[in-house]
Structure formats: C-alpha cells, structure tokens
N, C-alpha and C positions, 0 to 999 in steps of 0.2 A: 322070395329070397331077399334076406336083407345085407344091406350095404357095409358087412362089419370088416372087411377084410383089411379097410381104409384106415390105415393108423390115425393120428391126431398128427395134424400138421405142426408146425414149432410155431405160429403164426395165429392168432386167435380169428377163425372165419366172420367174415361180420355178413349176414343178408342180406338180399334187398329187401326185407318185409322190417325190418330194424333197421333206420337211419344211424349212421356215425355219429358222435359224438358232433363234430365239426360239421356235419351236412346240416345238422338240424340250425346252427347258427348263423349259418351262411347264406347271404340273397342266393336264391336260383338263377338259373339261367343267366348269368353274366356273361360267359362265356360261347352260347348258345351257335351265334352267327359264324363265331372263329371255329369251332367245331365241325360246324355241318361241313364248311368249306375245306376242312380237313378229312373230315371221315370223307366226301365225295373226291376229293384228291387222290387218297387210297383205295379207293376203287368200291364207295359205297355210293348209294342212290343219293341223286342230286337234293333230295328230298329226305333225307331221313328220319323214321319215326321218333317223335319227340322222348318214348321212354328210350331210345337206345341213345341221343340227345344226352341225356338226364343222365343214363348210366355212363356215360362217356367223360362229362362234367365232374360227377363223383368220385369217377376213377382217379383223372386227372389233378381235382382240385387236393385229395390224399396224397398223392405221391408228391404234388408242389409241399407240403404242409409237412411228410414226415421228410424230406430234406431240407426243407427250412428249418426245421427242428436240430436233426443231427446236426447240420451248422452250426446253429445256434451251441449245441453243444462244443464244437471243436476252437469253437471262436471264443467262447465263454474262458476258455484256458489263457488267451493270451488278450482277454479283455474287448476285442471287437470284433466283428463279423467281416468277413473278407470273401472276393471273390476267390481265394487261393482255399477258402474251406470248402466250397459249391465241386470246386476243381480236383479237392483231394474225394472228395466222397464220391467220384463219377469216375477216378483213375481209371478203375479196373473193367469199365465198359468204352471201349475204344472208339468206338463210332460218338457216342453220344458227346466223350472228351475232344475229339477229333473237331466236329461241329459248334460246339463252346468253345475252343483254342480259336478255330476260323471266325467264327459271329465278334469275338473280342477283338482279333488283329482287324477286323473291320470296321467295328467300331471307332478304335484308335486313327485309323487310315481317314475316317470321316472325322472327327472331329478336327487332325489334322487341317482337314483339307476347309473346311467353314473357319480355321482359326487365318488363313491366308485369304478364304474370301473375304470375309471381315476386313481385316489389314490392306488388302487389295482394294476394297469401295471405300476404305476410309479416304486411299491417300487422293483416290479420286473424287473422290468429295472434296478434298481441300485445293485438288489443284482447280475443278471447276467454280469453286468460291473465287479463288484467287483471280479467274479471268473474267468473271461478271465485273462489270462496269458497278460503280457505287454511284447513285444518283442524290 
C-alpha cells in the first residue's frame, strides 16, 4: 500500500540521504559538545549517538540560518540588522520571545554591573597609588 494519501507539504522536504545546500558548506561538528549536553538535559543518553549528534546540528544550524535570513530581510528595509528584527519574527511564539526578552534584560543588568566594577577598581587603583610612598 502506498503512501499517496499525503498531500505535498507547502515546504520543500529536504532528506537525510541529500545534504542542504548549507550543510554541505559548513565545518561539522562545531556545535557537537553543546548539543550532547542539551539533548542529555532533555532527557536523552548522556552519550548520544553521533548521527542523532549530526541530525540535531542540522536541524539547528537551518533554523539559525533561515532566521538570520528573514532578518536580514526585515532589516534590509530600514538598512541595518537589529535585534528588534530576531524579536519581531519570534512575536508569535511566546516562550521562545519570553526567554529572548529575559537573556537581553540580563544581558543589560551585566554589563551594567562590570561598567561599576570597572569604575569601582579604577578609583581604587588611584586611591591606592595615591598612598604608596614615592621613593
């Protein structure tokens, strides 16, 4: 019995037995160690098989790539790339916005806080100059 029941998706399927246009340019395995430590986060083997590795890489490295893209396109309108384009094309998934709104105000919160250590070891650096003796 064959599989015709399955309309054509709007989306062109790409295999795994045909690499992506983008897979085939791309070093492998950059991502490799951050992965494992993610898939074993979500409840896979500490160890996971390096094609599922690979598939996971794949997945990932496309979906970085086709919204880097559509950015590029939203950006291209008003001449530069902004983090407010990353931010409009994820609106509509609330967790994922949710967590990009959190990771940025934390972001801010740190740099904040290193722009007062900074300012904070300078001025002590100048007051402990100031009380060494000059020989």
């Amino acid at each position: 019995m064959s599989n015709s029941s399955a309309g054509p998706s709007s989306k062109p399927r790409t295999g795994s037995s045909q690499p992506s246009e983008t897979s085939s340019k791309r070093k492998r395995g950059v991502f490799q160690k951050e992965l494992q430590h993610m898939m074993y986060g979500f409840g896979d083997d500490p160890n996971p098989l390096p094609e599922s590795v690979a598939l996971m890489e794949d997945i990932v490295v496309e979906y970085v790539t086709e919204l880097v893209h559509r950015a590029q396109d939203i950006g291209s309108q008003r001449g530069k790339l902004s983090v407010e384009d990353f931010l409009y094309l994820i609106r509509k998934d609330l967790p994922k916005l949710n967590r990009c709104s959190e990771l940025l105000s934390m972001n801010e919160e740190l740099k904040q806080a290193r722009k007062v250590f900074e300012s904070d070891e300078e001025k002590l650096r100048k007051v402990f100059e100031a009380d060494e003796p000059v020989e």
